[in-house]
Structures are given as structure tokens and as C-alpha cells.
C-alpha positions in Angstrom: 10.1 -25.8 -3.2 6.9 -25.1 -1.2 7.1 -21.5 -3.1 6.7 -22.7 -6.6 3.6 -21.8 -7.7 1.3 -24.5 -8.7 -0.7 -24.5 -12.3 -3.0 -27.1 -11.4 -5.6 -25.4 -8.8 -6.5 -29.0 -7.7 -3.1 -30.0 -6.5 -2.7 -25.8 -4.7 -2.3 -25.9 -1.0 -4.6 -23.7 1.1 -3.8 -21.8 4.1 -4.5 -24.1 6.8 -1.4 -25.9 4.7 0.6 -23.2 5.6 0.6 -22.9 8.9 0.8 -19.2 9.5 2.9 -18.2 12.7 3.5 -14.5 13.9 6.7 -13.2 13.8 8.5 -12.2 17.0 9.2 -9.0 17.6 12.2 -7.8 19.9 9.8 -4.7 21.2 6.0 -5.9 21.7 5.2 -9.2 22.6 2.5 -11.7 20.3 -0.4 -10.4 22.1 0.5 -6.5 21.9 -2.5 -4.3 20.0 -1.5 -1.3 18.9 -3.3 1.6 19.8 -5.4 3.6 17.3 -4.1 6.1 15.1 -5.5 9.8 16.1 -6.1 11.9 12.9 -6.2 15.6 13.1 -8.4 17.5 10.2 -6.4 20.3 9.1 -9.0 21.3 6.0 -12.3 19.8 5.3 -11.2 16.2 3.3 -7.5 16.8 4.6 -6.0 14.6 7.5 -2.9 14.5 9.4 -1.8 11.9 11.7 -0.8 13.4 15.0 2.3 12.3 16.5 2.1 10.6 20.1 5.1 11.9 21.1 4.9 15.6 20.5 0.9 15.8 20.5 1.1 18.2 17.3 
């Protein structure tokens, strides 16, 4: 029932309520950071994300 919205804002939980936990993931552990996307500009205003694999 803790999704039911509430109309009263007095009586609304906050987030500390919540208590938000990461999901795990079967491939990267909590702590993994993703590495940064690498755009390539293929006309001016036009970008295309470059595959990490391939490299094109």
C-alpha cells in the first residue's frame, strides 16, 4: 500500500522514507562507473555515438 498516492501533502513520505537501494546487477558490480560516451560529429549539429567495439 506504500504506492498509493497520498492527497494530503502533509501526511506524503519523502525520500529518506523510502530508502532507496541500487539494484544488483549480474555484470558490474555497485560501484562500477560507466565510461563516457564518445560522440563523433558527422555534420555541423549532427552526432553519432561511436561504438566501442568496432571504433566506427
Amino acid at each position: 500500500m506504500s504506492a498509493v498516492p497520498v492527497a494530503d501533502p502533509r501526511n506524503r513520505k519523502i525520500s529518506e522514507d523510502l530508502r532507496f537501494r541500487p539494484i544488483p546487477s549480474p555484470i558490474h558490480p555497485i560501484d562500477y562507473v560507466a565510461p563516457p560516451s564518445i560522440y563523433r560529429e558527422v555534420a555541423p549539429g549532427h552526432k553519432v555515438l561511436i561504438d566501442p567495439v568496432t571504433h566506427s
